[in-house]
N, C-alpha and C positions, 0 to 999 in steps of 0.2 A: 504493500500500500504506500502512496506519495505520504509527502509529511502532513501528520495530521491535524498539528495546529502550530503555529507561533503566538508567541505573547511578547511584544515590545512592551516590555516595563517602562525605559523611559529610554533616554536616546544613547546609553552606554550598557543597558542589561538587555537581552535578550534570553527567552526560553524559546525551543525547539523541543517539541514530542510529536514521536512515531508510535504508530498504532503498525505491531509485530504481526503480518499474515504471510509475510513472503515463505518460502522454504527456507533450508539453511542454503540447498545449492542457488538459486537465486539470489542469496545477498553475498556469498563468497566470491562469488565471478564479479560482483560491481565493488568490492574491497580490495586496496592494497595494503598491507598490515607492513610494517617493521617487523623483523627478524624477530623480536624479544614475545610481541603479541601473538606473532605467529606459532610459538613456542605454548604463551598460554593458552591461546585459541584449541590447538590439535588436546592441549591437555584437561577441558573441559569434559567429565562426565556427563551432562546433560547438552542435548539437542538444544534445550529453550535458550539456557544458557549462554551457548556457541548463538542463537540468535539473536537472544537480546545484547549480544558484545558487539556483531556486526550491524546492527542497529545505530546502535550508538554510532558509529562509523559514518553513518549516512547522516547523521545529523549533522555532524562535526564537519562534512562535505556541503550541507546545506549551509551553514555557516561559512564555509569559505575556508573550510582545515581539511587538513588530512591527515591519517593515522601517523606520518612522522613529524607532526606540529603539536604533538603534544608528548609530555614525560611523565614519568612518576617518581615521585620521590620514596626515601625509604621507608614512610609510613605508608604508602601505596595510595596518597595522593595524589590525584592527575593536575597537571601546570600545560600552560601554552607557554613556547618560546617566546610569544610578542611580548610577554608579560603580561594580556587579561588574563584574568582569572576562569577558573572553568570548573564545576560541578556535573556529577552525572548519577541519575537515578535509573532504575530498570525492575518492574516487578509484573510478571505475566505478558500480558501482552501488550504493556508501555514500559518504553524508554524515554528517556527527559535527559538534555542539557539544558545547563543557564550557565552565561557567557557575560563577564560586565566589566567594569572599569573597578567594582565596589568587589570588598571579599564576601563570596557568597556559599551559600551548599541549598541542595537541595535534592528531595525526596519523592518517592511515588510508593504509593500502597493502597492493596485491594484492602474494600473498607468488610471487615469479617468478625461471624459472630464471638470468634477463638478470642480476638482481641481483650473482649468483659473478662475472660479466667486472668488474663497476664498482667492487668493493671496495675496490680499490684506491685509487679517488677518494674515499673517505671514510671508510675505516678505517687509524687509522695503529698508537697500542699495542694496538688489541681487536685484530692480528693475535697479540699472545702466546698468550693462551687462544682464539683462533680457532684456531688450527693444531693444539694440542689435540685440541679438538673435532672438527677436521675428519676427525683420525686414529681416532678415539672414535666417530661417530655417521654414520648415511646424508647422503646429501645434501640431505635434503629437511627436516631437522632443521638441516641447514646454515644452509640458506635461511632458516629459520624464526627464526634467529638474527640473521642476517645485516638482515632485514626490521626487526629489534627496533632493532636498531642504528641504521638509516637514521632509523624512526619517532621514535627519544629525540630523535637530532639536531637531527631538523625540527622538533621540539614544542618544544627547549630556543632554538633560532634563531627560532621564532615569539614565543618569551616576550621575548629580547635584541631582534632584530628591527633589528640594525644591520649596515649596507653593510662588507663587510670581513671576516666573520667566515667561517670555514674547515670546513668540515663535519670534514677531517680533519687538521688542524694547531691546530685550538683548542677544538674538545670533547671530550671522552673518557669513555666509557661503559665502565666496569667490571664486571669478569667477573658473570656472572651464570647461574641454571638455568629454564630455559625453564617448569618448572614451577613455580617460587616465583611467576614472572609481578610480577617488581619489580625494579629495581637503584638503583644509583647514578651520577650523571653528572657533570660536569664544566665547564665553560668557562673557560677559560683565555683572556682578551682585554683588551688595554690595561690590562696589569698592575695585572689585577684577577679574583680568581679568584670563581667563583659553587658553590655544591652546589645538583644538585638532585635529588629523588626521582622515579623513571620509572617508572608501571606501565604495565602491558601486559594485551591479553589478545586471544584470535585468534576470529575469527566467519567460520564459512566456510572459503576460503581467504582469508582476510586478516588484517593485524594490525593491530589499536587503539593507540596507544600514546599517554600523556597525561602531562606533566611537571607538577611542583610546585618553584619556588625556593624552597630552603631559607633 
């Protein structure tokens, strides 16, 4: 499938997401990969996998990159040589990059019922105004919460991107209404506090979420 949406944030961030139907052999033949990817690619166990990586690929071609315009560092952080910045999300069948001028990360996640058991594992004050809500709305607005939550963390941990840090003991994502499709977050780490600005927004059943430090 062509790309299936761009979001121009403002005139230095851009997102790019692909909606994943091609085969694997159909995105391999339109991919050039560096030697090193090439290595990771062949050593994927899963099919989706090997797709959602070539994926990615086509975005970063949509953008005006190619697979040797970008690196990794030893955290297994992705860098552009121009010096933007670059994030990359992948879960089923979306892939997501966001491209800026600003340090960014960002995330994608199928919005699921599993998520209510694990909250525990990574929501510690979002349970004030969770319990709220959960008294207040269906459950499926729950989830839809719950997903945002997860998404900020992981796009705020892609941006820090260091060993040690606590999904639910050192970020924190404050109250927010599904409809604003924005909040504010937190990290709290080696007494050093960071803000960042979280948007969101849902395609399908799934949720986008892309962080900015403040």
């Amino acid at each position: 499938m062509p790309l299936f949406k761009t979001i121009n944030f403002n005139s230095t961030t851009q997102i790019l997401i692909w909606k994943i139907t091609e085969p694997f052999s159909e995105l391999n033949q339109q991919i050039v990969l560096n030697e090193s990817n090439q290595v990771r690619l062949k050593g994927m166990k899963s099919e989706m996998h090997q797709r959602a990586f070539l994926s990615v690929r086509k975005l970063l071609q949509k953008a005006g990159y190619e697979d040797l315009d970008v690196y990794y560092d030893t955290f297994g952080k992705p860098h552009l040589y121009d010096g933007k910045h670059i994030s990359i999300t992948h879960s089923h069948e979306f892939s997501a990059i966001i491209i800026s001028d600003e340090t960014v990360g960002i995330d994608i996640e199928l919005q699921r019922v599993k998520i209510m058991k694990i909250a525990h594992k990574f929501c510690n004050s979002e349970f004030q105004f969770l319990a709220e809500d959960s008294a207040n709305e269906n459950k499926q607005q729950y989830i839809r919460k719950l997903t945002v939550i997860w998404g900020a963390k992981e796009a705020i941990f892609k941006i820090r991107n260091e060993k040690g840090i606590s999904f639910k003991e050192h970020i924190t994502v404050y109250d927010f209404n599904l409809n604003v499709k924005q909040n504010k977050s937190q990290l709290h780490f080696e007494n050093k506090i960071q803000d960042f600005a979280v948007h969101f927004e849902e395609i399908d059943d799934f949720t986008l979420v892309y962080a900015f430090e403040n």
